[in-house]
TIRODO-91080 format. One record per residue (C-alpha): x, y, z. Coordinates in pm, whole numbers, padded with zeros to 5 digits, always signed. Layout:
<atoms>
XYZ...
</atoms>
This chain:
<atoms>
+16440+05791+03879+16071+05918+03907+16098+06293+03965+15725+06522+04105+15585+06597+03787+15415+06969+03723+15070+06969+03663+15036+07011+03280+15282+06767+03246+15055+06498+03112+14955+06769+02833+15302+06916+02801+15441+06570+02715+15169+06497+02455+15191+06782+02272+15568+06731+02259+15507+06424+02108+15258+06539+01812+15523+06787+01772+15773+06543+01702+15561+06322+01533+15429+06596+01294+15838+06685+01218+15899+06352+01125+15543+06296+00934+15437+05965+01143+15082+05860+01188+14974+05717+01488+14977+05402+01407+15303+05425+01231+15439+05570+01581+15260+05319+01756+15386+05026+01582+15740+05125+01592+15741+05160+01966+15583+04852+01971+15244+04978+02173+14900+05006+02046+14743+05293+01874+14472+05339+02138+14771+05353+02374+14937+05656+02166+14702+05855+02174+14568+05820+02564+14926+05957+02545+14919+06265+02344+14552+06353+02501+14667+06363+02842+14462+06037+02958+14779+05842+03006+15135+05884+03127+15401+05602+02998+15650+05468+03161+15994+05570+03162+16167+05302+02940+15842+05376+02660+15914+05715+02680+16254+05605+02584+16122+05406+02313+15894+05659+02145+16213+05909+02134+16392+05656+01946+16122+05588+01683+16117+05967+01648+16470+05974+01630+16449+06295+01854+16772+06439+01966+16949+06352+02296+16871+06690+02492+16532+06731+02388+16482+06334+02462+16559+06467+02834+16305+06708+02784+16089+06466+02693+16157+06251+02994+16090+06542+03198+15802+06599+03102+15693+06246+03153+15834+06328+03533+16150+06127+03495+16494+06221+03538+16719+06297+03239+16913+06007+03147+17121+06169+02903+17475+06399+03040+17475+06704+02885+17842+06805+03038+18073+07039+02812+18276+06861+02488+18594+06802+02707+18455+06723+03001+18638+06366+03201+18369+06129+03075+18434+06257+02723+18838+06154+02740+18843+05916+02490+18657+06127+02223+18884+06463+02293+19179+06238+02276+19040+06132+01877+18921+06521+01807+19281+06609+01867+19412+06355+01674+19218+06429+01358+19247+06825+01443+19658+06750+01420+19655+06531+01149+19485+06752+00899+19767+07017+00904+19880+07183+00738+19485+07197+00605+19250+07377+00831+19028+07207+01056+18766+07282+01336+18551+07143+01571+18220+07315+01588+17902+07259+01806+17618+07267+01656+17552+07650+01633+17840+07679+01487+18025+07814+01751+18435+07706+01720+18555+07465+02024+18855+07393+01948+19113+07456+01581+19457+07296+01446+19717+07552+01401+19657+07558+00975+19286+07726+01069+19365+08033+01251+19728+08070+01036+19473+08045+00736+19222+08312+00805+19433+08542+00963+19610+08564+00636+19258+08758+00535+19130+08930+00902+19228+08991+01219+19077+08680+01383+19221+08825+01738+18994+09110+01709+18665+08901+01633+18512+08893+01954+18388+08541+02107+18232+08327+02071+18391+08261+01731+18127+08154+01493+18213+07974+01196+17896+08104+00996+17967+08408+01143+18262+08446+00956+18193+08390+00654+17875+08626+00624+18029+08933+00766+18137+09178+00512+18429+09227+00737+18508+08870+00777+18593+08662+00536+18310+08723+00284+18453+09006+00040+18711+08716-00013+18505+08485-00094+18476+08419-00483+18093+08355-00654+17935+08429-00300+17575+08476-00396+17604+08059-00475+17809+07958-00162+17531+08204+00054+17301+07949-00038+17491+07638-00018+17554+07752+00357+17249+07833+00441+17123+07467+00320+17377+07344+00542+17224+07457+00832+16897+07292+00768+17068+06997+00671+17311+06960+00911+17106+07068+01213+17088+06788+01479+16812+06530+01469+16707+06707+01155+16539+07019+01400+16578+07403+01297+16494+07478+01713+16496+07862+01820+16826+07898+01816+16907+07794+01492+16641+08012+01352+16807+08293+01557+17158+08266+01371+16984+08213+01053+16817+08573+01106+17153+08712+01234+17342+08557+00902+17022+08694+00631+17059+09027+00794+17409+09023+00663+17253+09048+00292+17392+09305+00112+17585+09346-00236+17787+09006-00279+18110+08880-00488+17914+08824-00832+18232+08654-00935+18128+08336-01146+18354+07960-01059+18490+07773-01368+18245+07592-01426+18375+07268-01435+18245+06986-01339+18300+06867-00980+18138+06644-00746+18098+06893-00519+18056+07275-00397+18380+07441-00387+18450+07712-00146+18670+07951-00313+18849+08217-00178+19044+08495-00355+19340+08695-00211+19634+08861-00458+19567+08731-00744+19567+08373-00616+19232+08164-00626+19207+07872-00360+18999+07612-00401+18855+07387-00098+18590+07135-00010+18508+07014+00326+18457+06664+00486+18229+06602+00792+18293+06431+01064+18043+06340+01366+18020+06055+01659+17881+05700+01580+17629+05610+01821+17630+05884+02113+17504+05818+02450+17560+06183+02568+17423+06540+02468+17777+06684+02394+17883+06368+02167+17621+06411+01942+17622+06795+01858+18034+06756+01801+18109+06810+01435+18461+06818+01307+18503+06962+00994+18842+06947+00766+18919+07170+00462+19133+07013+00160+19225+07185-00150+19036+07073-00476+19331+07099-00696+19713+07062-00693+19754+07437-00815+19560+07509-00413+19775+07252-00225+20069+07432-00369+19937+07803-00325+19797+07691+00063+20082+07618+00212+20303+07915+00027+20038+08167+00169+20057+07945+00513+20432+08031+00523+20403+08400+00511+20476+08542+00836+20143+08706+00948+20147+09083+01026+20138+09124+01404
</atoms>
């Protein structure tokens, strides 16, 4: 569908796409050859002397791998309808992905797990998650949206908990970067990265074991006990819609047996009302 385009469009849409190209460190004729039209062609594009068609447009956004909402801004530009839904995580033509959230969600227990969008923000928990930080703050008086990052930055979260925190500050914060869809830090990222550095202030200087492991454990510390987790990742194969992309389930499991035996005692306490 051909929609009226404004009238810097042309210049709007070629800029976008030395933007992107820049991000991903393309040439031209890289670019060009991987969406299979001619140099000269590109750039008539990205000067403004040439508007592609809708299906190119398509194909340029794919050689860029650019994200599925900005490839609708994109395709706006070029004065074409977005072809890409951008409807909320659980919305009816997302069934059949909610149904297999769920399923993971329940199967972790009694481990934590979330699903996450891609700020961050929580969508949707199994019962371990909220039994397990609640056994460290009031998670009903956090106010919402519950941020993930959020949490674990404020000093009155669960930061004072967390052991060795000057190292896991920075393992989150390369997280976001490398974790951030289609590889873009966009403004909102950059605003919750500001939010969490303006949490910097005197940290756990608490050192880990230092054994060797093949990856960063999060450690947290309550009573005397020290628990142990690392998380797995989980995002949709192949999405055709805005939500299904920016999804991200992630699932805690303890690193040692001494953690799975500790997690589910401190699970079983009753917590305080």
């Amino acid at each position: 569908m051909l929609i009226e385009p404004r009238r810097n469009a042309v210049t709007e849409l070629g800029s976008l796409l030395r933007r992107w190209r820049s991000l991903r460190g393309k040439s031209q004729l890289d670019l060009a050859l991987e969406a299979g039209l001619s140099q000269r062609h590109l750039s008539f594009i990205e000067s403004g002397r040439s508007m592609p068609g809708r299906q190119k447009v398509i194909d340029l956004a794919e050689a860029l791998d650019v994200p599925l909402r900005d490839r609708n801004t994109l395709l706006l530009a070029a004065g074409y309808a977005p072809v890409y839904p951008e409807g909320d995580w659980d919305a009816p033509e997302m069934r059949s992905i909610t149904r297999a959230v769920n399923r993971m969600l329940r199967q972790q227990e009694p481990y934590p797990a979330i699903l996450m969008d891609r700020y961050w923000n929580l969508l949707a928990t199994n019962e371990a998650a909220p039994n397990f930080f609640s056994q460290f703050v009031d998670i009903r008086a956090r106010k919402g949206p519950r941020n993930v990052l959020h949490l674990m930055f404020d000093p009155a979260g669960m930061r004072p908990f967390i052991r060795d925190w000057d190292r896991v500050e920075r393992a989150l914060i390369a997280r976001v970067y490398r974790e951030a869809v289609g590889r873009l830090v966009d403004e909102r990222t950059r605003d919750l990265l500001d939010a969490l550095r303006a949490y910097r202030g005197a940290g756990d200087e608490s050192t880990g074991s230092g054994e060797l492991l093949p990856m960063i454990p999060l450690s947290f510390e309550k009573e005397g006990m020290i628990l142990n987790y690392f998380s797995i990742i989980s995002t949709i194969g192949t999405p055709t819609t805005v939500a299904a992309q920016e999804l991200r389930v992630e699932c805690m499991f303890p690193v040692d047996e001494a953690t799975e035996k500790q997690h589910v005692a401190l699970l079983n306490r009753r917590t305080k009302p």
